[in-house]
C-alpha positions in Angstrom: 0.0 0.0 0.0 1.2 3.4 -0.8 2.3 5.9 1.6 0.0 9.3 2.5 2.8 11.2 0.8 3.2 9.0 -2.4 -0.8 9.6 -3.1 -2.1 11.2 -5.9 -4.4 14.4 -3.8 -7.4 14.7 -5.4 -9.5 18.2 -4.5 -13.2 17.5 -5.5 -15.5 21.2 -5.7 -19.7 20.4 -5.1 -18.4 17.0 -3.7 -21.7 16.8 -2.3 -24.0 17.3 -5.4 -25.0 14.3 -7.7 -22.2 14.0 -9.9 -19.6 15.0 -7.2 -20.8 12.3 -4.7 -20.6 9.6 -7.5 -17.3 10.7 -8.6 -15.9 10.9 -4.5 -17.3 7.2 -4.0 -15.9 6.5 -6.9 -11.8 7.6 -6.2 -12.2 6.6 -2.5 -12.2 2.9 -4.2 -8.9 3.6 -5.3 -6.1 3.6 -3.0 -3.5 5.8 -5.4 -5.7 8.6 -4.5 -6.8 10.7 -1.0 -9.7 12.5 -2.0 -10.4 15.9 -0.4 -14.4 16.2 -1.4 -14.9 19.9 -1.2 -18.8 21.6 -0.3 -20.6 24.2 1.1 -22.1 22.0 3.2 -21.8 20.4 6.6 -20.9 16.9 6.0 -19.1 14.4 8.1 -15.4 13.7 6.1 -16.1 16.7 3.9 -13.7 19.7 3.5 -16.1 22.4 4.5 -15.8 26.0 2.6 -17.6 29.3 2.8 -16.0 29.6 -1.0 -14.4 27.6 -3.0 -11.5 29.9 -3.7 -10.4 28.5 0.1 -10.5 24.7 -1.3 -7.4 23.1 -0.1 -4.4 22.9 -2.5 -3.7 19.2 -4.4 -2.2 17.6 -7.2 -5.6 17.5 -9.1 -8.5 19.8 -9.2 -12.4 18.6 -10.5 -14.1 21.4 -10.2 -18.1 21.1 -10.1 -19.2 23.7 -7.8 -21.6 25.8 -10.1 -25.7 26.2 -10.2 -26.7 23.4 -12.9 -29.9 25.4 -12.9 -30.2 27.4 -16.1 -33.3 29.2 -15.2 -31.5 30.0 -12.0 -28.5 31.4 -13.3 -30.6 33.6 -15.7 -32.0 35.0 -12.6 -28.5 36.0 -11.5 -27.0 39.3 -11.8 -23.4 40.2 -12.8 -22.0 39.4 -9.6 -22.6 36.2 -9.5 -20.1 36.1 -12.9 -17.5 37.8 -11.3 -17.7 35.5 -8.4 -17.6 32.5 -10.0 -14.5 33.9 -12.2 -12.7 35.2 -9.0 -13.3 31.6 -7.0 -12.3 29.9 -10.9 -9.0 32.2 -11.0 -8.1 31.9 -7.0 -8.7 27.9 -7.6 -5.9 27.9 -10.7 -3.0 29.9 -8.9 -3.2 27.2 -6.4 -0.9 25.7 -9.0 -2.5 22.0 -9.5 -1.2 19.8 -12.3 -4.2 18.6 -13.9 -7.5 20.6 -13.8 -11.0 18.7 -15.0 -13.4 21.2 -15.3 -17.1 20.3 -15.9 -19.0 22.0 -18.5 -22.0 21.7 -20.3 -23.5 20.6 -24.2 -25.8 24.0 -24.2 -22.5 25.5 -25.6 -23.1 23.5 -28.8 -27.0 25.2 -28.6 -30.0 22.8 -30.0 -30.1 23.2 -33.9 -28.0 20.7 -35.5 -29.3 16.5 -36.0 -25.9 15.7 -36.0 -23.4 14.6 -33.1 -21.7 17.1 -32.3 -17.8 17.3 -32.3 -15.8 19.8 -29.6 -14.9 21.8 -32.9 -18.5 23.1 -33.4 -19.5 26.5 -33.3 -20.9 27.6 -30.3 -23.9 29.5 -29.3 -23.7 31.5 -26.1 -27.3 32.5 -26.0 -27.9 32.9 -22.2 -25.9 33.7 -19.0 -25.4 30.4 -18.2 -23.5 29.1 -21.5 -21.5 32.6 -21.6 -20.4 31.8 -17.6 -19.3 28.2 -18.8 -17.2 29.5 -21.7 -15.4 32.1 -19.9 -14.6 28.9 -17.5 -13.2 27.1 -19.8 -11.3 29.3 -21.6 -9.9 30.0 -17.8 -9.0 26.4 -17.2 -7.8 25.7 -20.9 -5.2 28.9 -20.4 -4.4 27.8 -17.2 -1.9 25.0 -18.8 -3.0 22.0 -17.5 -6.9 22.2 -18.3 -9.2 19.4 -19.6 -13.1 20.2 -20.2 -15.7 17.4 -19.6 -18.3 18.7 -21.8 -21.4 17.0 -20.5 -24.7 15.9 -22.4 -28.2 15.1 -19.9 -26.5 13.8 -16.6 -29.0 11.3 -14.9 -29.2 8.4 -12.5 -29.9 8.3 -8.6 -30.1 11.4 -6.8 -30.5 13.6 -9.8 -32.9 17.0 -9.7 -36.3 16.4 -9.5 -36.3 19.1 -12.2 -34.4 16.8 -14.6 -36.5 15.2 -17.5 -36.0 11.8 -16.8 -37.0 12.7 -12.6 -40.1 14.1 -14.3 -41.4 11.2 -16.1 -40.0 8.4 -13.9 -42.0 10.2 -10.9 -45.3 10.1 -12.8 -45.3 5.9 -13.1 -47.7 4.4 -12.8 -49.4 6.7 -15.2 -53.3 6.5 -13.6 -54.6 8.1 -17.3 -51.9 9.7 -19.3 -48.1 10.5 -18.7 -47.5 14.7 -18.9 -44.0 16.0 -20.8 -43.3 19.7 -21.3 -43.0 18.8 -24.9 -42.4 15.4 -26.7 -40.3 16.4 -29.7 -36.3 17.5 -28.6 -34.0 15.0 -28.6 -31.3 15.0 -26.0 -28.3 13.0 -25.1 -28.8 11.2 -22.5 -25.7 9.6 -19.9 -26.1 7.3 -16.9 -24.3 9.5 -14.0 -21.8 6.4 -12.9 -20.7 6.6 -16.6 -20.2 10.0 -16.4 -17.5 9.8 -12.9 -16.0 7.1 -14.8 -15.3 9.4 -17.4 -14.2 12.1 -15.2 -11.5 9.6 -13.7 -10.4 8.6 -16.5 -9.7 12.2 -17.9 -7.8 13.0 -14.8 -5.8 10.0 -15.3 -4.9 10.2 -18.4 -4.2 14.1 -17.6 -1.9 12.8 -15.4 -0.1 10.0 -17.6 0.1 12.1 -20.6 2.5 14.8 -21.7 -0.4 16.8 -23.6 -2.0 19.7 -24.3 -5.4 21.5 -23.0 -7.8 19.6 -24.5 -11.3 19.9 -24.6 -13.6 16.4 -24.6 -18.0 15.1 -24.9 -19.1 13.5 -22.3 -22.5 11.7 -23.7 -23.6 8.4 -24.8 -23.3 9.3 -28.3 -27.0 8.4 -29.2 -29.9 10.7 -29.6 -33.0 10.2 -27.7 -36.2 12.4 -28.1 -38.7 13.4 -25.4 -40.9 11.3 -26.6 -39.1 8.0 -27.0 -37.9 8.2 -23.6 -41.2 8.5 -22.3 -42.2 5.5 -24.2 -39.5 3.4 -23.3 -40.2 4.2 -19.6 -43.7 3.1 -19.7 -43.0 -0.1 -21.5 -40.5 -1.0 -18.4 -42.9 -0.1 -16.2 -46.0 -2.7 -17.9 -48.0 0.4 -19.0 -46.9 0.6 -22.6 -50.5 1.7 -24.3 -50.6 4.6 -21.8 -51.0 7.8 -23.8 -48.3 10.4 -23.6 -49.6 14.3 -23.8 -47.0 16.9 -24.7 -48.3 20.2 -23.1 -46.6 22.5 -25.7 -46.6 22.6 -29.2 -45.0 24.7 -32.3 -41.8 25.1 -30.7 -38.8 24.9 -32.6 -37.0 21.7 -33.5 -34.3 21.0 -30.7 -31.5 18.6 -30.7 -27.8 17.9 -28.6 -25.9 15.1 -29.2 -22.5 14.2 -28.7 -19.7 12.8 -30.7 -18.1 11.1 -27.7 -15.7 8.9 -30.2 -12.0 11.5 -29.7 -13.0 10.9 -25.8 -12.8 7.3 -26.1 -9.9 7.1 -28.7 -7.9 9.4 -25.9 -9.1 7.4 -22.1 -10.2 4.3 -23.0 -13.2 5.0 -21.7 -16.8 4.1 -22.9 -20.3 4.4 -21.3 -21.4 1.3 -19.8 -25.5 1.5 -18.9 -27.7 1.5 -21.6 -31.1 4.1 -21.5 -33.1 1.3 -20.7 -30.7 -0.3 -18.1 -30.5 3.1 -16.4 -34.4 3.7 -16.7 -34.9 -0.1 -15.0 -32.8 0.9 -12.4 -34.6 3.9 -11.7 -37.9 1.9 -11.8 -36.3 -0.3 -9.5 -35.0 2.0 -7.0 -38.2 4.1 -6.7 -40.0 0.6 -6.3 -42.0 1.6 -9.9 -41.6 -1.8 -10.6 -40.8 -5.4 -8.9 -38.6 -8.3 -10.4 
């Protein structure tokens, strides 16, 4: 067994939120690594911060401390920018040698049918998408950055806001199952896939003389609203169930990722299908028995 002093420190931001606490169980597996998970919170074992500009120092950073909200962040006002840029910059002078920062697939904005490769144009259309830009381009300059850009994060503990939370918490469907709207299509990526992912870009950080590099984080498949919907209700033995989008005429609206430079460069590659995620959810919330 390695010594304290050998280990590989691993700083973890939002520790405590869904993908951090996947991503800390995770490394704690792992005995090249001590894990410093990193939160606002009050948490037994946790590194308690008022900011995250105080996290401790390590060899590796994962930052994930930001609102995933969008509609949140819209209601934010400039500070909140600055603050987040000030606690980003304050993070990198803390000198760590790889950074994984966590961003987000709205960059790519919701036009195209196609996967989407890191090279796209980008459409910063909303606070939110300009605040993760400006955080990358921090981390990327920063000489030792590596952007997770992620697609729909779901699984266990997830926001009750989140699509899949939405239909799964409707089952069983008493006369007909409610979505906001059945046609976008979204790319959607079991959230123990995701911290897999995330490990493996900080090893391979780590192993690698390379530069900044920007990578998708998806499952590289394209499901819509509707299909997803579907799919839930035939695991759950209501498959005839009628499904009532609530809005109509809105524009077409698609994200998916071309996840196939991420798996040429880790090694990595999503494990849980949709439907063996959507099963387990059933599962878990008791939606369904065995």
């Amino acid at each position: 067994m390695k010594s304290n002093s050998s280990k590989i420190k691993v700083v973890i931001t939002g520790a405590s939120g869904f993908i951090g606490n996947n991503i800390v169980s995770l490394l704690k597996k792992d005995e090249n690594f001590i894990i410093y998970p990193v939160t606002r919170k009050k948490i037994k074992n946790f590194y308690e911060v008022s900011n995250y500009s105080d996290s401790p120092k390590g060899d590796v950073l994962i930052h994930l401390a930001e609102e995933s909200e969008l509609k949140n962040v819209e209601r934010m006002d400039s500070n909140y920018e600055n603050e987040k840029k000030s606690s980003l910059e304050y993070l990198i002078e803390k000198n760590f040698k790889v950074i994984v920062y966590t961003s987000s697939s709205i960059l790519y904005g919701d036009q195209s049918p196609y996967p989407h490769l890191t090279t796209d144009k980008l459409y910063l259309l909303n606070r939110y998408s300009r605040l993760k830009k400006m955080s990358e381009e921090l981390v990327l300059n920063s000489g030792g950055g590596l952007i997770a850009r992620l697609g729909n994060v779901y699984g266990p503990g997830m926001s009750h806001k989140n699509v899949v939370s939405k239909i799964v918490n409707q089952i069983p469907v008493e006369s007909e199952l409610l979505v906001f709207n059945k046609d976008p299509i979204r790319d959607f990526i079991w959230v123990k896939d995701v911290a897999e992912c995330l490990a493996s870009l900080m090893k391979y950080g780590l192993e690698s003389n390379r530069d900044s590099k920007i990578f998708n984080v998806g499952s590289g498949t394209g499901t819509s609203i509707e299909a997803l919907a579907k799919l839930t209700l035939t695991l759950a033995g209501q498959p005839n169930m009628p499904i009532k989008s609530q809005n109509f005429d809105l524009p077409n609206s698609s994200i998916i990722l071309d996840h196939t430079s991420t798996i040429k460069v880790t090694g990595w590659e999503p494990r849980t299908t949709l439907t063996q995620g959507i099963t387990h959810l059933l599962h878990l919330d008791r939606k369904i028995t065995v």
